[in-house]
N, C-alpha and C positions, 0 to 999 in steps of 0.2 A: 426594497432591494431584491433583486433577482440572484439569488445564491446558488442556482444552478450556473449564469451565466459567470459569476465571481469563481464558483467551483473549477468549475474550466477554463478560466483564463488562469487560474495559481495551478492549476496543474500541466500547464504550456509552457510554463516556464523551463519547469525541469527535463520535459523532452526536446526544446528548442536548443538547451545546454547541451546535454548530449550528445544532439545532432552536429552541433559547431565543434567535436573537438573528437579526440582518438585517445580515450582515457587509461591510463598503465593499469597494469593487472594490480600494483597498489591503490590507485583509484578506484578500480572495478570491485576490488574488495571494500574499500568504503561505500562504495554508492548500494553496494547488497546489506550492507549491514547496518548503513543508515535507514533504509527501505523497509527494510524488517521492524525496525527499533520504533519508526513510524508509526506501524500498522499493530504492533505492540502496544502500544500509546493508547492509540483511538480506540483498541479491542478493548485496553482498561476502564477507558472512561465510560465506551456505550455500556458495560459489564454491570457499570457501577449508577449510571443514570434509564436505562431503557427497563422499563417493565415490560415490555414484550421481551415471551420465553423465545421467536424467533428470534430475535434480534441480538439478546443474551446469549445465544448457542454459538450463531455465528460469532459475534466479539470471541468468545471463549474459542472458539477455533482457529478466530489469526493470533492470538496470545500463545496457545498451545505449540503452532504449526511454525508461527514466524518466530519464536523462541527456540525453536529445535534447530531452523535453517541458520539463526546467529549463533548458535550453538557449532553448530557443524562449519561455518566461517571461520570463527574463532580458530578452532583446532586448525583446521587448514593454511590457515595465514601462518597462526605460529608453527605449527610441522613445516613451512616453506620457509620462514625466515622474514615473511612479509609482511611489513607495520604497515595494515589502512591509512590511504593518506587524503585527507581532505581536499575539494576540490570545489567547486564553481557548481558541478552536479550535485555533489552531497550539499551544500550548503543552499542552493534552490530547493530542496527535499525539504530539510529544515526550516527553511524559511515560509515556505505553504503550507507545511505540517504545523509549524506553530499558529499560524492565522486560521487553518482548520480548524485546532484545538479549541482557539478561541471563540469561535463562531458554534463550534458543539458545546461547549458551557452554558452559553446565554441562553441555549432552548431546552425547550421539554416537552414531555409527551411523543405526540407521532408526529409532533416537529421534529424533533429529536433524530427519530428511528427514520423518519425520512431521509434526511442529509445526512445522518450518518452512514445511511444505505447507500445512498447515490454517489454517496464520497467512494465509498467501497468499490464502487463498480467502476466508477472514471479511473480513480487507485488503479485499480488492478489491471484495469487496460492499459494505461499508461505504464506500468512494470511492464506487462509483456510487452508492450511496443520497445520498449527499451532494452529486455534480453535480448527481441529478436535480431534487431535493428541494429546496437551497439555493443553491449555488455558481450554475449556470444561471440559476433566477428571481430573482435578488438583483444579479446581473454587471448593473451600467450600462453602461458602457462595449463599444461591439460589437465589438470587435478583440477583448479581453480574453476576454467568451459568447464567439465564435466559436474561439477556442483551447481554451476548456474541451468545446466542443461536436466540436471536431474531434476531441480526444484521447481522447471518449468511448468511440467503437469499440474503441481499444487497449485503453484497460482493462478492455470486454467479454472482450477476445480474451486478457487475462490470465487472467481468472475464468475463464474455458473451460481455458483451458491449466493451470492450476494445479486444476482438477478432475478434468481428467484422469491429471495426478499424481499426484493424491491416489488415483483411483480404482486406478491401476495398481499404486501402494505398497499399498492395501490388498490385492489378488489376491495380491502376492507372501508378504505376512504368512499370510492364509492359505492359500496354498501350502506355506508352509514348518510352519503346523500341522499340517497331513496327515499332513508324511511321520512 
C-alpha cells in the first residue's frame, strides 16, 4: 500500500471541506483546536514509539507549542463567550487523524519516523493552506484573526522543522543503502 498516496488523499479531505463552506468564528475556533489536539496526539505517540532523538524533539515541540496555542484558544473562546462548535471541518480532522493514528501504531522503526515525518509536513501545510485560505478571511471576530494570525509563524516553523527531518531521515536511508 502506498501510504504517501493514502496520506494525501485523507488529508484532501479536510481542505476540500473548507473550501465548500464559510465557517463562523464558533467553527473557526473548533477547527484550531481540533488541529492542535491533533498534532498533540501524533506528537505523543511519535514521543512514546521513535527512538530517533530527532524525531523525539520534534514530537515534543508540537506537544509543547500546539498545547500552548489550545491553551490560549481556550481562554479566548471563554473571555468572548464562544462555545467551539463542531462541524464538517473539524470532524474530517478527526476522522484522518484517527486513521493516521492507526496506521502510526502498526509501524516501527524508521517506518515509524518516516510517516510520522511526512504526515507532519502534508499536516502542516495543509493548516497553513487553510489559515491562509479560510480560517483568516472568514474570522469575524479580531481577537480570534489575530490568534490565528499570530500563531501563523509557528506552524511555518513547524513545516520547516519537520522538512528538515524528513530530509535528514532521508540522507540516513540512503546512507545506509550504500554500505
Amino acid at each position: 500500500m502506498n501510504y504517501k498516496a493514502l496520506l494525501t488523499l485523507a488529508l484532501a479531505a479536510p481542505a476540500l471541506a473548507l473550501a465548500q463552506g464559510k465557517p463562523s468564528d464558533p467553527q473557526i475556533a473548533h477547527i484550531v483546536v481540533t488541529a492542535n489536539q491533533i498534532d498533540i496526539n501524533a506528537g505523543k505517540l511519535a514521543k512514546s514509539k521513535s527512538k530517533n532523538k530527532e524525531v523525539q524533539a520534534f514530537a515534543q515541540q508540537m506537544i509543547t507549542d500546539h498545547t500552548a496555542v489550545n491553551k490560549q484558544a481556550g481562554a479566548l473562546a471563554k473571555k468572548l463567550g464562544v462555545k467551539p462548535e463542531d462541524n464538517d471541518t473539524s470532524k474530517a480532522l478527526k476522522k484522518s487523524a484517527h486513521e493516521n493514528i492507526a496506521n502510526l501504531k502498526s509501524l516501527k522503526g524508521t517506518a515509524f519516523d518516516r510517516v510520522y515525518i511526512d504526515h507532519e509536513v502534508t499536516y502542516h501545510q495543509q493548516v497553513l493552506d487553510a489559515i491562509d485560505k479560510v480560517l483568516i478571511p472568514n474570522a469575524k471576530n479580531a481577537e480570534l484573526k489575530s490568534l490565528i494570525e499570530k500563531v501563523r509563524p509557528a506552524i511555518q516553523g513547524h513545516l520547516d522543522h519537520a522538512k528538515h527531518v524528513q530530509a535528514d531521515l532521508g540522507k540516513r536511508a540512503d546512507s545506509g543503502k550504500k554500505k
